[in-house]
C-alpha positions in Angstrom: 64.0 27.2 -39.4 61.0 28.9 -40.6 58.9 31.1 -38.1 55.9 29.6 -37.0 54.6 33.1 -36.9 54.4 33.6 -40.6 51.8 33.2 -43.0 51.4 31.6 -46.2 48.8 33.4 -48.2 47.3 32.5 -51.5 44.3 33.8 -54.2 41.2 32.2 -51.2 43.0 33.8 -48.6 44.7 36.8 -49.5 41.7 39.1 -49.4 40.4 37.7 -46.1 43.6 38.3 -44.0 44.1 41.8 -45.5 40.2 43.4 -44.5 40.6 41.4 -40.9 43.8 42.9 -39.3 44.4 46.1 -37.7 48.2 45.8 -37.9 50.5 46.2 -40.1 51.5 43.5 -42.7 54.6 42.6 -44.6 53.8 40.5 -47.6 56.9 39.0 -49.3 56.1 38.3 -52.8 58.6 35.5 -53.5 59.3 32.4 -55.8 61.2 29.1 -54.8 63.8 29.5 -57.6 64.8 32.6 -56.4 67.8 33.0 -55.0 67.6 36.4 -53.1 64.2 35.5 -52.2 66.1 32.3 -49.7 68.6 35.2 -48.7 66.0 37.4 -47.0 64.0 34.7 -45.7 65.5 34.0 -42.2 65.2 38.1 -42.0 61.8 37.8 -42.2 61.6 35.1 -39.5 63.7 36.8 -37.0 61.4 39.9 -37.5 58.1 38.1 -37.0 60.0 36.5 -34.1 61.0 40.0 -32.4 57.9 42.2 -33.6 55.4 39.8 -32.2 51.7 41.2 -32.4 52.8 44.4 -33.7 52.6 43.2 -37.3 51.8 40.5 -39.5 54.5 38.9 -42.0 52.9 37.2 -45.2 54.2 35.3 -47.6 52.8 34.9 -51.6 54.7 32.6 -54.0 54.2 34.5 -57.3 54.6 31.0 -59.4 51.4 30.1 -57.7 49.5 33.2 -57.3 49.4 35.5 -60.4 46.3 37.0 -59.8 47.7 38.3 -56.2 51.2 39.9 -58.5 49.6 41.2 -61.5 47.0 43.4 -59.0 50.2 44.7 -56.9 52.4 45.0 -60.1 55.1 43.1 -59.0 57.5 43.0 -61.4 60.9 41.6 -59.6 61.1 39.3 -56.9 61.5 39.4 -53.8 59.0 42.8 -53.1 58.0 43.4 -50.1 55.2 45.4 -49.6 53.9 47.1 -46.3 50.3 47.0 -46.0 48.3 49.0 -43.4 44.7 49.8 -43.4 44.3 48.2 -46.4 46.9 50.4 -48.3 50.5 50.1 -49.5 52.4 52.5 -47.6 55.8 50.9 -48.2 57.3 48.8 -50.8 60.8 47.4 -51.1 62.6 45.6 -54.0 64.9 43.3 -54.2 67.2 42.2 -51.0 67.3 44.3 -48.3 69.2 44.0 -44.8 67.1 43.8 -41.6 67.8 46.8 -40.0 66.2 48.8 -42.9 63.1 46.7 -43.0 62.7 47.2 -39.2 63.0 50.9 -39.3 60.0 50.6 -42.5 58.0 48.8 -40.1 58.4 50.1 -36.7 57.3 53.5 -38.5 54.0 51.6 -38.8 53.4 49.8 -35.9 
C-alpha cells in the first residue's frame, strides 16, 4: 500500500513544492514499466512513514514529465535525487536498499 505521505509531482507543480519547503526532499524519478522502479517503491513508503516531517518524498513519472528529467539529466530510471535548499546534494541510481537511502537522508535532515 502506497504512503499517504508521498507526493506525486508533475511540470505545474514541481517548481512550487521545491521553492516552499525547508526540508529535505527525495524525488524518485520513475516510470510504470519499470521494474526496479516497483522494487524500491514500498522503500520509499516505509521511509516517508518513519521520517515523518523530517523530509519530503516525491515522486515524477518520467513518461509524463520530460521537461522535469531532461533539466535534472536523468538518464536511467529509478534516480533518486536529494534536494535541499533548492540544490541536489545527493543522487542515487538505480535500486538501492533502504538502509543506504536512510543514512543519505538522515545526513540531511
Amino acid at each position: 500500500m502506497a504512503s499517504e505521505k508521498i507526493i506525486d509531482l508533475d511540470e505545474s507543480t514541481f517548481k512550487s513544492t521545491l521553492s516552499s519547503t525547508d526540508c529535505p526532499l527525495l524525488i524518485d524519478f520513475w516510470a510504470p514499466w519499470c521494474g526496479p522502479c516497483k522494487a524500491i517503491a514500498p522503500i520509499l513508503d516505509e521511509l516517508a512513514d518513519e521520517m515523518g516531517d523530517k523530509i519530503r518524498i516525491c515522486k515524477i513519472d518520467v513518461d509524463k514529465n520530460t521537461g522535469i528529467a531532461a533539466e535534472y539529466n536523468i538518464r536511467s530510471i529509478p534516480t533518486i535525487l536529494i534536494i535541499k535548499g533548492g540544490e541536489t546534494v545527493e543522487q542515487i541510481i538505480g535500486l538501492a536498499n533502504k538502509a543506504d537511502i536512510k543514512k543519505k537522508l538522515e545526513a540531511y535532515a
